[in-house]
C-alpha positions in Angstrom: 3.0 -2.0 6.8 2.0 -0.9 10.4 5.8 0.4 11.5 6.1 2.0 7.9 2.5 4.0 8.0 1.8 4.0 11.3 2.1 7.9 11.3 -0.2 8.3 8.9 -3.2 5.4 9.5 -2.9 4.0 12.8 -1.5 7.4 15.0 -2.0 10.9 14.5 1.1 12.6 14.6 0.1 15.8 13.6 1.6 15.4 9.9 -0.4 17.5 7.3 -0.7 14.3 5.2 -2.7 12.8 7.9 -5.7 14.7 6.6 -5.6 14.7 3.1 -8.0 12.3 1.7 -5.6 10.8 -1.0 -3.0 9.3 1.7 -5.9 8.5 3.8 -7.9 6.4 0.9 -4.4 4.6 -0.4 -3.9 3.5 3.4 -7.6 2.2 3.3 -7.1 0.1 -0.1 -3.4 -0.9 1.2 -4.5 -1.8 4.7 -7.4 -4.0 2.7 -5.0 -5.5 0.3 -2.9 -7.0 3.0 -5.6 -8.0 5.2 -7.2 -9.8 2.5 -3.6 -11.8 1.9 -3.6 -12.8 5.3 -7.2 -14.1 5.4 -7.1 -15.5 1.7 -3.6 -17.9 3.1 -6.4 -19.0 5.8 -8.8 -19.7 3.7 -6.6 -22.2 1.7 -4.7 -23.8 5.1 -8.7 -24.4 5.8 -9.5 -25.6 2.4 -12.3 -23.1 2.0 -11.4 -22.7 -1.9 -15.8 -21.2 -2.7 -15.3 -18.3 -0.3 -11.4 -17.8 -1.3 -12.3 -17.8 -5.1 -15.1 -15.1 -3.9 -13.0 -13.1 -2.0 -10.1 -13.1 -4.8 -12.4 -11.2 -7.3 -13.3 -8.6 -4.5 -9.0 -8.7 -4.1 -8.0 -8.4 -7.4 -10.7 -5.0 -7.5 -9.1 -3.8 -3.9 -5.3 -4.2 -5.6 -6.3 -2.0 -8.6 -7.5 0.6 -6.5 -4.2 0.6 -4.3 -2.4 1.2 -7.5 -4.3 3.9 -8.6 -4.4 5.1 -5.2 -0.9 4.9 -5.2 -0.4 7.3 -9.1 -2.4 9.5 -7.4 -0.3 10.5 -5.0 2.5 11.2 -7.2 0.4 12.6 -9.8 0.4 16.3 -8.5 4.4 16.3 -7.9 5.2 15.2 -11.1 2.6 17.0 -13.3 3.3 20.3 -11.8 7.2 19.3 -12.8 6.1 18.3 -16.1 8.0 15.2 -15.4 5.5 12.7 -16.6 8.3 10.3 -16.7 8.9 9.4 -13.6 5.2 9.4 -12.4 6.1 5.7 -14.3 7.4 3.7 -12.1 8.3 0.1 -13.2 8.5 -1.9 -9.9 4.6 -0.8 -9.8 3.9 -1.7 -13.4 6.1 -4.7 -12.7 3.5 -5.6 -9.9 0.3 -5.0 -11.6 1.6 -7.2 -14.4 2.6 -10.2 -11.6 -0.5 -9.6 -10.2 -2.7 -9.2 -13.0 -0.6 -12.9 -14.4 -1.4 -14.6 -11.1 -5.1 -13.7 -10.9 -5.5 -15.2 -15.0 -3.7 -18.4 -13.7 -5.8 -18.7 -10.7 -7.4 -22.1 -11.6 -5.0 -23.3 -14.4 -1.5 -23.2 -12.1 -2.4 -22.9 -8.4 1.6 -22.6 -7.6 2.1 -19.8 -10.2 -0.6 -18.1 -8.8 0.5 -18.0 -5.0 4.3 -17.4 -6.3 3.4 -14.1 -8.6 0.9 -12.8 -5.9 3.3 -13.2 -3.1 6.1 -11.4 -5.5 4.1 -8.5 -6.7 3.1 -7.4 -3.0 6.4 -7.7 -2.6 7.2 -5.4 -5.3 4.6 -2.6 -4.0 6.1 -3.0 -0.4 9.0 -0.8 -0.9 7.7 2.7 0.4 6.3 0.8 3.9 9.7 -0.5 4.1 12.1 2.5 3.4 9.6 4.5 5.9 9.9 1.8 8.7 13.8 1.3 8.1 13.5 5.5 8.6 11.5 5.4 11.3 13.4 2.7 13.7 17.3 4.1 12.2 16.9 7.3 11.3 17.4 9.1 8.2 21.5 9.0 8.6 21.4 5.1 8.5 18.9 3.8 7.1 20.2 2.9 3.9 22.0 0.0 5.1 19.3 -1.4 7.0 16.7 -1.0 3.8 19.4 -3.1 1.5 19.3 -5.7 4.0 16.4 -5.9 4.5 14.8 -6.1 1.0 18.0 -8.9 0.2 16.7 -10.4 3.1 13.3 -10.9 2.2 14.0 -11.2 -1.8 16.1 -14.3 -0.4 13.5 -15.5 1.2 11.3 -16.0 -2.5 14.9 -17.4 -3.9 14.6 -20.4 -1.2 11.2 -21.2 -1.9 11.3 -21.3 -5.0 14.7 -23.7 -4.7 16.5 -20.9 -7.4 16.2 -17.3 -9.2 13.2 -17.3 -11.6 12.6 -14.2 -14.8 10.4 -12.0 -12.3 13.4 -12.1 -9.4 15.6 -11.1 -12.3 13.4 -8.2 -13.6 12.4 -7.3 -9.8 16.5 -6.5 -9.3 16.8 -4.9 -13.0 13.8 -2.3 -11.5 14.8 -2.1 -7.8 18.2 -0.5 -8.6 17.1 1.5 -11.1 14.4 2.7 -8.8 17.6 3.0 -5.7 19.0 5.9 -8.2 17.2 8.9 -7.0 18.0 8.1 -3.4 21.5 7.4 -4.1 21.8 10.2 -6.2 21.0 12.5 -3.0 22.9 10.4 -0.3 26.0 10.7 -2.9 25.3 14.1 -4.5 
């Protein structure tokens, strides 16, 4: 997340998003949403489950406002289009519904809950990835080291979980359909 945004929260490199308050409020909620990931693991390593069960309802608000955050930005690109179509876009929907699933689950299925958090950030991490795989290769290259990347990481969830469960199936359904518009341009 800091490689992939760092142009736009952490350093100002004179990009005209850098002032406009809708890029600068998604980085707020997004930098929030991850920060709370890392303290919430810490909270459980410590057994701190009261302040962890406290800090998940102030989460689960924080993640709704990244995704809306998030539809904001597009909104303006694809209204003025009149392409209300793709201002849709299903690995986000795919993520609200993981996440919105593991916060239900919570207390019934501790496992489920850590498994469809963990996969539903990963869903919404695509953007910070494709910008950092931009920023360190280039735009030339980059789309190598983005595939590997993401199969890297979506192995990662495949070895934990000892196998390929329904969301890793929908996640790869969604990720290459979401691949077409950059393909499209790379091929076109």
């Amino acid at each position: 997340m800091a490689i992939g945004f760092s142009d736009n929260w952490l350093f100002d490199v004179g990009q005209k998003s850098n002032s406009q308050p809708k890029f600068l409020i998604h980085a707020f909620f997004a930098f929030s949403w991850f920060t709370l990931l890392v303290i919430q693991s810490g909270l459980i390593r410590k057994k701190n489950y009261k302040l962890h069960f406290k800090l998940g309802l102030i989460g689960i608000v924080i993640y709704y406002l990244m995704t809306i955050t998030i539809w904001n930005i597009y909104y303006e690109n694809f209204t003025v289009k009149y392409d209300w179509l793709k201002l849709v876009k299903p690995l986000e929907i795919f993520s609200i519904a993981l996440v919105t699933i593991a916060f239900i689950n919570r207390k019934k299925n501790s496992q489920k809950h850590k498994e469809y958090l963990a996969f539903g950030t990963f869903c919404l991490i695509g953007p910070a990835l494709d910008r950092t795989v931009f920023h360190l290769f280039g735009p030339e290259l980059m789309i190598w080291p983005m595939i590997i990347l993401f199969w890297l990481l979506f192995s990662l969830f495949i070895w934990y979980n000892k196998g390929i469960t329904w969301y890793m199936i929908l996640w790869i359904i969604f990720w290459v359909y979401s691949l077409y518009p950059l393909l499209s341009r790379l091929l076109g």
